[in-house]
N, C-alpha and C positions, 0 to 999 in steps of 0.2 A: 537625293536620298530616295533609297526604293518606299512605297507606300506597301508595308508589308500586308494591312488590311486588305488591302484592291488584291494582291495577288493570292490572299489568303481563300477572296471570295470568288478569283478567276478558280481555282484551282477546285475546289468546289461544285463550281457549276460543270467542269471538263468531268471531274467523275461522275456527278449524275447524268451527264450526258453519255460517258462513256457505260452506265449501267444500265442507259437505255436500248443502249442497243446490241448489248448483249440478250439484253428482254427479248429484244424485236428479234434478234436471229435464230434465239431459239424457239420462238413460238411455231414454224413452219413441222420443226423435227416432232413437238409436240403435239401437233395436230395430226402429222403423220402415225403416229404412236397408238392415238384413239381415236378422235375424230369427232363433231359433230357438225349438225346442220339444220337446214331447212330444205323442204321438196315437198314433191306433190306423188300421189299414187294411183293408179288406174288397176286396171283388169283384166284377165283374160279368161276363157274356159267357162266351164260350167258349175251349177253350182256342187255337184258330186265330185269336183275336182278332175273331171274330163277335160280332155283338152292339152293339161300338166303338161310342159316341155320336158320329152325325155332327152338326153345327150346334152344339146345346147350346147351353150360356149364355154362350156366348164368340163365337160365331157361326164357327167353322171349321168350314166344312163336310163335309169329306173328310179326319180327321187324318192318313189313310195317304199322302192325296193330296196333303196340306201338305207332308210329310217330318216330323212326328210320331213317325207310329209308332205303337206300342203303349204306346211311355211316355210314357204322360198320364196326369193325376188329375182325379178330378171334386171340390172342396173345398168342405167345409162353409162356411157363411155366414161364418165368423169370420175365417180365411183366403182365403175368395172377396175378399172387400171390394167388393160391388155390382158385380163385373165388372174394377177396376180391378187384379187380380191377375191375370189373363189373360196368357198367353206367360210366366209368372215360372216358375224353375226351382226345384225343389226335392229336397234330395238325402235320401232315408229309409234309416234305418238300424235295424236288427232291436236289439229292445231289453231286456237282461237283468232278468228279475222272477223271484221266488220261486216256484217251482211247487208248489201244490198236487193235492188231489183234484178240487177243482170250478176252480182256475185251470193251465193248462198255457200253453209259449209254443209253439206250432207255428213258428216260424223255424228255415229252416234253419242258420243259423250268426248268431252273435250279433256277427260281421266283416264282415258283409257287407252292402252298401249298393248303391242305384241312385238315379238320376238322372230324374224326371219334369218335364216341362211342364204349367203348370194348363190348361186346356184347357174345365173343363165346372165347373157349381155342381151338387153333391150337398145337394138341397134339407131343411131340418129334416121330419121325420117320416118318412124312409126310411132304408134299411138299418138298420132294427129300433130307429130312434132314435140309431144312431152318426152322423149328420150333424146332430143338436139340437148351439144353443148351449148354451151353447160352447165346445163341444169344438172341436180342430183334429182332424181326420177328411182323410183318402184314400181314395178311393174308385177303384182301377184297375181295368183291363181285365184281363181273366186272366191273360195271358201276362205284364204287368208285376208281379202279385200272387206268382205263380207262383216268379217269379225270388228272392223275400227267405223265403217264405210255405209251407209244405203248405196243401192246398187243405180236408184235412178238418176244421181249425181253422175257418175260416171269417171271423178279424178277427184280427189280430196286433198286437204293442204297436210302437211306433216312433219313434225320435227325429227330427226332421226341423230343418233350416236351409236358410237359402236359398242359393243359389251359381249364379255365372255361368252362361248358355249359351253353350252353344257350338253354332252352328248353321256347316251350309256355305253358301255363297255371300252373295248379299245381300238386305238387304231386300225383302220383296214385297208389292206392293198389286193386289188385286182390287176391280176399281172395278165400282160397284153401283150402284143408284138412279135417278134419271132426271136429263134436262137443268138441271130446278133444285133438287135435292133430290140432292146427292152422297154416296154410301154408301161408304167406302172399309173394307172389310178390309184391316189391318194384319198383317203375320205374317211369322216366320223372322227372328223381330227375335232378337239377342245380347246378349251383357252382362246387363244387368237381367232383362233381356225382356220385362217389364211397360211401358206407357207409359205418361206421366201426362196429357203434352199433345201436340197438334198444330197445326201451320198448315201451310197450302197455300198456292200460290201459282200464278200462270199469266204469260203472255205480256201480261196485259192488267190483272193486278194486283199488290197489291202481297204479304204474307204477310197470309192472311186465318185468324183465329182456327177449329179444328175443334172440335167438341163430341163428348165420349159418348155414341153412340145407344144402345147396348147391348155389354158383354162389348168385344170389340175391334175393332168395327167405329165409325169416323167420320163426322161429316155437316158439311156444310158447307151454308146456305139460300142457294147462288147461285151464277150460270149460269159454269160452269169450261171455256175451249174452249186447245185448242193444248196445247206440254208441261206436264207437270205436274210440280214439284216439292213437297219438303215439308221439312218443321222438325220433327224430334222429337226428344222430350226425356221419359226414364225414370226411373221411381221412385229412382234413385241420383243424380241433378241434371246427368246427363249427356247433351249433346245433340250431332245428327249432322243436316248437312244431306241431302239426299240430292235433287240439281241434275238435273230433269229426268228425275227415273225414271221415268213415264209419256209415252210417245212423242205425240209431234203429232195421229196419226191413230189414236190409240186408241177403243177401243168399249166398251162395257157390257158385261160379264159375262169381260175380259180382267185376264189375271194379269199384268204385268210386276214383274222383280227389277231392280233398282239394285245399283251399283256401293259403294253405302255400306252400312256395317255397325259394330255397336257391338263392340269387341274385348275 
């Protein structure tokens, strides 16, 4: 005779086992989603924010000129993710350790946190080896380091998560490249900040897929004339259209902001 008990309580353990690891497969997509961690932060420039990486691995040319600022980070390879971490926000927070003779925390208060834009890749083999995988690493401009940081420490320990931007106004694209070869910087994007995709479109087509050229700049292999609209869609699965944010008689090397924005 079957021992319905025994198979009652085989059957039992097969579903919590099998609710485990539905747990476990989707904790990767969920960490992808937002993200947190642990790392350490260093410095670079001066303390008036001289120095600032203009262009970098993200292709923002002028962070001060973007609306930026000084809080930006240049992030290790792991957190970079080939570029597609560009415009994502990241909030660091000074982070309580044991102090010894050879380990101290220079933070100034173990409360207090700020808010960065990724902005630049801090390449493996600089800052004394704090940008090797894979570490997640920070790498700011003075005045950002300055803010969490004493300066004669020189790398600070840090908790870090990812969290909204909040930018003002709207969207803005700097159109770049030539007649068949469309270069669009992307930036002063909100919400995620990050983007994953784009398409374009014009007066003469329909939504035409963009590619990653580099960091946050887009290309599209073909000839775009009249307004220009686009389709984007951020590392959170949220997307915004943004209906003719480049005007009719636009030119190369011009910035226009749209009316849309991820909130």
């Amino acid at each position: 005779m079957m021992n319905m008990g025994a198979t009652s309580g085989t059957m039992q353990k097969q579903l919590v086992l099998a609710v485990l690891m539905v747990a476990l497969c989707a904790l990767p997509s969920a960490l992808g989603r937002g993200g947190s961690g642990t790392g350490h932060i260093t410095f670079y420039g001066t303390p008036n924010g001289g120095g600032q990486a203009s262009r970098g691995a993200c292709g923002y040319q002028n962070t001060y000129a973007l609306g930026y600022g000084s809080m930006t980070a240049a992030l290790s390879s792991p957190l970079y993710q080939g570029g597609a971490a560009c415009g994502a926000c990241f909030q660091l927070t000074c982070m309580r350790i044991r102090e010894t003779k050879t380990a101290k925390n220079w933070c100034w208060s173990y409360s207090r946190s700020i808010t960065v834009t990724a902005t630049n890749l801090c390449p493996p083999g600089s800052r004394d080896g704090w940008c090797n995988p894979p570490r997640n690493h920070f790498d700011l401009p003075y005045p950002a380091y300055l803010s969490l940081a004493k300066r004669e420490g020189g790398v600070a320990p840090v908790t870090w998560r990812r969290v909204p931007c909040r930018k003002r106004g709207g969207i803005r694209f700097t159109v770049g490249g030539n007649p068949w070869f469309f270069m669009i910087l992307i930036h002063n994007v909100g919400g995620a900040g990050d983007v994953r995709s784009v398409k374009i479109g014009c007066p003469y087509t329909g939504w035409v897929p963009m590619y990653r050229n580099w960091g946050a700049l887009w290309t599209v292999r073909r000839q775009m004339r009249g307004q220009l609209s686009f389709l984007i869609t951020t590392s959170d699965g949220r997307s915004v259209v943004a209906r003719n944010a480049v005007g009719k008689y636009w030119k190369f090397g011009q910035t226009w902001e749209c009316g849309a924005q991820f909130r």
